[in-house]
GUKE-109105 format. One record per residue (C-alpha): residue number from 1; x, y, z. Coordinates in nm, 3 decimals. Each point is the difference from the previous one (the first is absolute). Last residue first. Example, Ala and Ser with C-alpha at 12.3 -4.5 7.8 and 13.67 -1.06 7.14 Angstrom:
// GUKE-109105
LOKOL num      px      py      pz
LOKOL   2   1.367  -0.106   0.714
LOKOL   1  -0.137  -0.344   0.066
***
This chain:
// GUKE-109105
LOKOL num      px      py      pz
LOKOL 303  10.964  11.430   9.633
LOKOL 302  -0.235  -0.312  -0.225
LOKOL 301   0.030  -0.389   0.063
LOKOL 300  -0.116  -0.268  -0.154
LOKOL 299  -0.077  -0.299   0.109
LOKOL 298  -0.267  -0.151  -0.207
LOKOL 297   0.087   0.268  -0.351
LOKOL 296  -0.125   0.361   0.000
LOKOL 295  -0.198   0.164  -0.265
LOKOL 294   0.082   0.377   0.125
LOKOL 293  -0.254   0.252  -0.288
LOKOL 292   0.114   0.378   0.044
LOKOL 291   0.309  -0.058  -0.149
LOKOL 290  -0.218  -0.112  -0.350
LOKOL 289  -0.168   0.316  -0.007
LOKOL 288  -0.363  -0.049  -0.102
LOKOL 287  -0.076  -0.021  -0.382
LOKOL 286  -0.347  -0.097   0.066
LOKOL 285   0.018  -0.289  -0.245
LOKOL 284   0.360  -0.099   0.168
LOKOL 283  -0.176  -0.038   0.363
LOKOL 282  -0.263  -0.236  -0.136
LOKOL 281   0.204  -0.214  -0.164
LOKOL 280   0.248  -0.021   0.331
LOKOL 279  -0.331  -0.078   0.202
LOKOL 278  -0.179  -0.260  -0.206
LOKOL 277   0.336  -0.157  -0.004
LOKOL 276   0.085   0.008   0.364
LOKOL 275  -0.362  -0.119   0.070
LOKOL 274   0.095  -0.316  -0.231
LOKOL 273   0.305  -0.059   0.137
LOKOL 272  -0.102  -0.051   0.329
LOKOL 271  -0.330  -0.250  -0.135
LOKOL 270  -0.400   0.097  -0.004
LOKOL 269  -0.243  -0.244   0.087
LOKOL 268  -0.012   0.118   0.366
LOKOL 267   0.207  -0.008   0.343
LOKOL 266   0.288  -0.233  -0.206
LOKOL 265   0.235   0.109   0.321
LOKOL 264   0.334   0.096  -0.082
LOKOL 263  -0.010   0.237  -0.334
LOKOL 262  -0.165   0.272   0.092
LOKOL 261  -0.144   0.250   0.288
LOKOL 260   0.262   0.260  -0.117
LOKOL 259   0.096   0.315  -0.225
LOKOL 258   0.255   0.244   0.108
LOKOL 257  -0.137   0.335  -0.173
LOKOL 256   0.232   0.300   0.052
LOKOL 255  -0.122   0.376   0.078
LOKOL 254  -0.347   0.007   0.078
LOKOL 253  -0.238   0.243  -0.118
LOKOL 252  -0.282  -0.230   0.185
LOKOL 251  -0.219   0.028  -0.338
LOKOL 250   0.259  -0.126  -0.208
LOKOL 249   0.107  -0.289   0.246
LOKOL 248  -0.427  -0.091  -0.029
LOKOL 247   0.041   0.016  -0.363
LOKOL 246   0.297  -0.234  -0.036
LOKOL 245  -0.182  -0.260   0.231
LOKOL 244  -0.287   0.018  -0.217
LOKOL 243   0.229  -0.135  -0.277
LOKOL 242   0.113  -0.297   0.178
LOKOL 241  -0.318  -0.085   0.203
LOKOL 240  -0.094   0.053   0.365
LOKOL 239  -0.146  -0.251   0.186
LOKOL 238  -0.275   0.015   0.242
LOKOL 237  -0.315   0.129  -0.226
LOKOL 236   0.190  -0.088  -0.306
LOKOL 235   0.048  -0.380   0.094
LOKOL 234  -0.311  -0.198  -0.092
LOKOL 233  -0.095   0.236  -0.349
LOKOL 232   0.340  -0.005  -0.008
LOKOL 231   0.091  -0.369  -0.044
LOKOL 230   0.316   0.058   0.016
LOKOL 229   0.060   0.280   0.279
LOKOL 228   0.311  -0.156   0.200
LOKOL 227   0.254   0.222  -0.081
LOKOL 226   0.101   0.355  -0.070
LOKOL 225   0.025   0.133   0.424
LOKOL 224   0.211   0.367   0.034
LOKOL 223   0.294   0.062   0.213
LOKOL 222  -0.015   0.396  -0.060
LOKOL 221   0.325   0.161   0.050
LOKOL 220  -0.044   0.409   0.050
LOKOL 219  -0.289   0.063   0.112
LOKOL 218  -0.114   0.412   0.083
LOKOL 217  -0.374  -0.062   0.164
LOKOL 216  -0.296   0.147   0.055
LOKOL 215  -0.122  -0.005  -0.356
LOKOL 214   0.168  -0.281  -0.144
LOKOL 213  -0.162  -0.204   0.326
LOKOL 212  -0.327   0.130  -0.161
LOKOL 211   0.055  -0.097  -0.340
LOKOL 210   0.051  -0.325   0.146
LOKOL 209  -0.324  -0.082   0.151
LOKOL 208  -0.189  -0.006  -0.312
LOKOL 207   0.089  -0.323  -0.046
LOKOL 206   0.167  -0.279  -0.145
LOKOL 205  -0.015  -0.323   0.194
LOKOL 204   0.258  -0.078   0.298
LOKOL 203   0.239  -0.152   0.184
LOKOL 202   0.235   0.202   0.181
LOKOL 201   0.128   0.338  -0.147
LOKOL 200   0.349   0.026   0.149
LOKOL 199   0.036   0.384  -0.061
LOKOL 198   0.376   0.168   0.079
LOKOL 197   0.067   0.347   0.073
LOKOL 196   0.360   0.098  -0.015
LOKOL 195   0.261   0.167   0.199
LOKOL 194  -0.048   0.082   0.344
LOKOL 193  -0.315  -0.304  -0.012
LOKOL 192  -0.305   0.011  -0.072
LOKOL 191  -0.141  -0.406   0.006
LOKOL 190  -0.318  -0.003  -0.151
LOKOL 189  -0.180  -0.329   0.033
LOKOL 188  -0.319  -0.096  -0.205
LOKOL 187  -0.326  -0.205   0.140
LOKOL 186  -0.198  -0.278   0.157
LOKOL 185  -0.279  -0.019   0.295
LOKOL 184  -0.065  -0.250   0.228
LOKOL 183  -0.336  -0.206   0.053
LOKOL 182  -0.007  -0.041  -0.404
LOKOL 181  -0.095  -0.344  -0.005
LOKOL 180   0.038  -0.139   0.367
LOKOL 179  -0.224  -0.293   0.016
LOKOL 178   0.178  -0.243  -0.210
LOKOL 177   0.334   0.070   0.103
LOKOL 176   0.286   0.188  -0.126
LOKOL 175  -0.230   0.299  -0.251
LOKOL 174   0.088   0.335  -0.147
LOKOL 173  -0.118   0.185  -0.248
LOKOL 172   0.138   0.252  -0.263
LOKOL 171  -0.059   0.359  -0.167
LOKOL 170   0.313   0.238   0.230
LOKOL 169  -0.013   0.288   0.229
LOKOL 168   0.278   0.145   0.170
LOKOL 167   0.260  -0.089   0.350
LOKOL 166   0.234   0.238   0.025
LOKOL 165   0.312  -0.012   0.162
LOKOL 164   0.230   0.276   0.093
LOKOL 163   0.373  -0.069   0.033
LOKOL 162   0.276   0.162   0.236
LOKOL 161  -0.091  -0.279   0.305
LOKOL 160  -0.358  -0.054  -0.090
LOKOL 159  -0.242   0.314  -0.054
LOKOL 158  -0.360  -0.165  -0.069
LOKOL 157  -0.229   0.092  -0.238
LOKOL 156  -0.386  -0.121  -0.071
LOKOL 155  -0.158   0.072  -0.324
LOKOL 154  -0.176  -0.345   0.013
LOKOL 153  -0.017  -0.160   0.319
LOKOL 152   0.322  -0.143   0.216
LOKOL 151   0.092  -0.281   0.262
LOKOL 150   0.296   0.035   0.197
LOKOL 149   0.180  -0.306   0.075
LOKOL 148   0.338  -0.057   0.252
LOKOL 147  -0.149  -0.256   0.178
LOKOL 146  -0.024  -0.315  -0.221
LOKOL 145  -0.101  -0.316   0.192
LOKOL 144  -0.224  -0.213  -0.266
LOKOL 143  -0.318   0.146   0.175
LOKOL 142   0.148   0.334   0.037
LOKOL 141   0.051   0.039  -0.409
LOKOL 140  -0.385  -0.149  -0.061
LOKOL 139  -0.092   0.255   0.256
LOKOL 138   0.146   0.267  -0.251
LOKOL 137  -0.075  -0.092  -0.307
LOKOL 136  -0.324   0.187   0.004
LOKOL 135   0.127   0.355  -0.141
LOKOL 134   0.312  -0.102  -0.211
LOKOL 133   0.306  -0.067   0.088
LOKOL 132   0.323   0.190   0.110
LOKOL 131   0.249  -0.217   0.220
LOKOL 130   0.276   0.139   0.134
LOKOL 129   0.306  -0.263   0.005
LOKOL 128   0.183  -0.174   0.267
LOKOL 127   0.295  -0.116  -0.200
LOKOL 126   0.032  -0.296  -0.208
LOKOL 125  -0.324  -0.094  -0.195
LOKOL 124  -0.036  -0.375   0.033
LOKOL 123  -0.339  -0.047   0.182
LOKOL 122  -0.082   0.250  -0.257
LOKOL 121  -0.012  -0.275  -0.258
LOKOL 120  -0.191  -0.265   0.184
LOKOL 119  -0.235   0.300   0.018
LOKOL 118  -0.095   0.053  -0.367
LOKOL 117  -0.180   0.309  -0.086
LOKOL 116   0.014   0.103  -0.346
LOKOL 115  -0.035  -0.325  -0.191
LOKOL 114  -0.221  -0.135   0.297
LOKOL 113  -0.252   0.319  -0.089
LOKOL 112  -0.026   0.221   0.344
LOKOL 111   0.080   0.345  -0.139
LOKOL 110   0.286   0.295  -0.121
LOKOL 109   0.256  -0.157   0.346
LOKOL 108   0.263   0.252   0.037
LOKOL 107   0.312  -0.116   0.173
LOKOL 106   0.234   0.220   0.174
LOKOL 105   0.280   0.019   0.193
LOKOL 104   0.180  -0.316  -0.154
LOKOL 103   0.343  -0.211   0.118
LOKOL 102   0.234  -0.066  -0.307
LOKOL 101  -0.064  -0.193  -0.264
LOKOL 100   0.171  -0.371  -0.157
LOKOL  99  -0.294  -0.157   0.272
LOKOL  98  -0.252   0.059  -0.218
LOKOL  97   0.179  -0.145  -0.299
LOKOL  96   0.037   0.243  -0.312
LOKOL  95  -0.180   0.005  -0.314
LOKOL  94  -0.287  -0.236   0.117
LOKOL  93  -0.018  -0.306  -0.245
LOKOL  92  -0.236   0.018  -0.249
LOKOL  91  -0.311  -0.201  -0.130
LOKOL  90  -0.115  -0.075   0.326
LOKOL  89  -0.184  -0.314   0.047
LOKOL  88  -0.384   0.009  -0.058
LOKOL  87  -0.268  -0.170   0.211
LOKOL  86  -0.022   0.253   0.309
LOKOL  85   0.260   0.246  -0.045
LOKOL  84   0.334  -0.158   0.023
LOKOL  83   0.349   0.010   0.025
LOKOL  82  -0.058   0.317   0.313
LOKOL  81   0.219   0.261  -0.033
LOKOL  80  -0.226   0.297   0.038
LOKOL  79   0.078   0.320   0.162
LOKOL  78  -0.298   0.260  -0.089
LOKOL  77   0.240   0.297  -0.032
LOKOL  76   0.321  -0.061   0.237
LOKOL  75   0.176   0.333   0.143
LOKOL  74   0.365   0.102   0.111
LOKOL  73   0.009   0.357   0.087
LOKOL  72   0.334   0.246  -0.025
LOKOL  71  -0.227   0.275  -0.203
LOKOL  70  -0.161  -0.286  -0.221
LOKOL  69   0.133  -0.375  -0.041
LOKOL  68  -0.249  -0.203  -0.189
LOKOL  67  -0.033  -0.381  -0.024
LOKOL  66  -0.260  -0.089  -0.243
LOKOL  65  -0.262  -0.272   0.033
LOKOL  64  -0.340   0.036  -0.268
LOKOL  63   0.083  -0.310  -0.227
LOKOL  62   0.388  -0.052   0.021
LOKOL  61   0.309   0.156   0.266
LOKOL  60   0.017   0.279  -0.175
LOKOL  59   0.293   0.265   0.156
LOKOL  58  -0.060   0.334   0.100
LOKOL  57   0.236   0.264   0.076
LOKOL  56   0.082   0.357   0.129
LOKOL  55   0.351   0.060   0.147
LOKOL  54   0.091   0.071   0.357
LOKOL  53  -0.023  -0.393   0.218
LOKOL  52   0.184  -0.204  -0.249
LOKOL  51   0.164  -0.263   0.134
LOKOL  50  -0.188  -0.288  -0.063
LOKOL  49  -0.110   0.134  -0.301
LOKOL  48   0.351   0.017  -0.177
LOKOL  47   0.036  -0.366   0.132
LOKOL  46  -0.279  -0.179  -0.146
LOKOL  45   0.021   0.214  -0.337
LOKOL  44  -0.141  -0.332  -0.176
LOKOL  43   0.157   0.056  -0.382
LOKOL  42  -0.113  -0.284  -0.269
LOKOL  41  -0.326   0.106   0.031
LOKOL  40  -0.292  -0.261  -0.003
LOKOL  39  -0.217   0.014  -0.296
LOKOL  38  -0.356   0.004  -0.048
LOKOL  37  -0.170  -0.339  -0.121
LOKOL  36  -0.007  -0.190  -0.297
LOKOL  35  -0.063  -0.385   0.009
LOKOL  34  -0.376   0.102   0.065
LOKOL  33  -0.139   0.025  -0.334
LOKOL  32  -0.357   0.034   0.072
LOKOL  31  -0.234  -0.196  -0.177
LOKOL  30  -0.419   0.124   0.039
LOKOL  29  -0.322  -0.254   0.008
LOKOL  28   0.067  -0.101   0.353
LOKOL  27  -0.016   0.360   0.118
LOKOL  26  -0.328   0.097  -0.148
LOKOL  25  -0.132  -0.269   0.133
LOKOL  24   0.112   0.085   0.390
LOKOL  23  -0.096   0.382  -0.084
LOKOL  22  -0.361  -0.131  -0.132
LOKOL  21   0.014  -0.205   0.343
LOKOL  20   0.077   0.293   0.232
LOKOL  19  -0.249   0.249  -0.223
LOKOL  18  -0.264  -0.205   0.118
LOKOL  17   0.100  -0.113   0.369
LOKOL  16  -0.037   0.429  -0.004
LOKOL  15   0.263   0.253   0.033
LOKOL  14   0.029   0.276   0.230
LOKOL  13   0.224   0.306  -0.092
LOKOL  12  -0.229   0.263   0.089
LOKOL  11   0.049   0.365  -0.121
LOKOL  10  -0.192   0.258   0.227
LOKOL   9   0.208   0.248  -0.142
LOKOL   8   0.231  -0.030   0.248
LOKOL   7   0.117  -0.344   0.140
LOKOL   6  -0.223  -0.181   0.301
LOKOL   5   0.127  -0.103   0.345
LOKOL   4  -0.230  -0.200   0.195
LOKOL   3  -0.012   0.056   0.428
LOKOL   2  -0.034  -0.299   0.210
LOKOL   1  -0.355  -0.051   0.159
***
């Protein structure tokens, strides 16, 4: 019998036929404005990154894909390029072209959702990366020909050629099939490097998970999901929301907010700049430090 991963707190993100249908009506009776969407940035530092192989970056790619260069390593987060998810057509185009990077060492996979994991893209990934993924991705890895893989639980770290992952809790689910709900795990990345620590937080609900990552950790850059939690009493168990996104960086003591996990797939009810929005609104009526908030443009690229 294959092994089911749960989230702490005994919190269950299952959903009933029920709740399904009162989503789907719910849906039909709302009007998005669609024609807006997140910008692209006029700058692509294609050839700065290319060459750089000293100096911290990251660049957003769109949804939950950044490329990040940390103590002289290149590494994908969740690499997804793909011009669909199921029914809907990607909003926005990917900030830079797959093959306008350079060769990867890593690539961190947070879980097994098809917006997270998509292998048509990593079939394009230059290099011969490192793969980090979640406990029960594994096998699925072999089966599709991937050697380099190493499979982690919750709280585990690995030292990694200068870096040190680690793989931490996160509220979600996972499911590719329709037997294999939750038959691998999901999570958070930490990636300490010589001169920064940097949190990719996955996909996930708020929860009381973070305040202990604050606690055993020093983050500096936290790439943090705002979108796709409309209708929340659907989407909070899974999704984060704007404003609980601002709590959860507060509790982690982090440095710089990056927001993500908006603006190309329509996931939920919610639009791009909507969750921007609720977030900026929210960050002004706590009087946070505006250089501590990094709303980046598709594309953009931070050194």
């Amino acid at each position: 019998m294959r092994k089911r991963y749960a989230n702490l707190d005994n919190v269950s993100n299952a959903k009933s036929f029920k709740d399904m249908l009162k989503w789907n009506k719910e849906r039909r009776s709302k009007v998005k404005d669609l024609s807006v969407q997140i910008p692209q940035s006029p700058i692509k530092r294609v050839e700065e990154i290319r060459e750089n192989r000293s100096r911290t970056s990251y660049t957003w790619i769109g949804h939950s894909t950044f490329f990040i260069q940390l103590s002289g390593l290149n590494i994908l987060t969740d690499p997804v390029w793909a011009q669909r998810m199921g029914f809907q057509k990607r909003l926005t185009t990917p900030g830079l072209a797959l093959e306008e990077l350079p060769e990867m060492d890593v690539v961190v996979i947070s879980h097994g959702h098809y917006d997270h994991l998509d292998f048509p893209t990593l079939k394009k990934v230059k290099g011969n990366p490192q793969y980090f993924v979640p406990a029960g991705l594994k096998s699925l890895f072999v089966k599709k020909g991937y050697k380099k893989v190493i499979e982690m639980n919750w709280w585990d770290s690995i030292d990694y050629e200068g870096i040190k992952v680690h793989f931490v809790p996160a509220q979600h689910w996972t499911r590719r099939t329709m037997t294999d709900m939750n038959t691998s795990h999901w999570g958070g990345f930490i990636f300490e490097g010589h001169s920064e620590t940097m949190y990719f937080v996955g996909d996930t609900g708020y929860f009381s998970g973070f305040k202990e990552i604050g606690r055993r950790f020093t983050i500096g850059t936290v790439f943090m999901p705002i979108g796709a939690y409309e209708p929340e009493w659907f989407m909070k168990d899974s999704h984060i929301n704007p404003e609980d996104s601002i709590k959860a960086f507060l509790e982690l003591g982090g440095k710089m907010f990056v927001p993500m996990h908006y603006g190309a797939y329509r996931l939920a009810d919610d639009t791009g700049p909507e969750a921007l929005e609720r977030l900026t609104r929210e960050w002004n009526r706590l009087s946070l430090p505006q250089g501590q908030l990094k709303v980046l443009m598709i594309g953009e690229t931070v050194i």
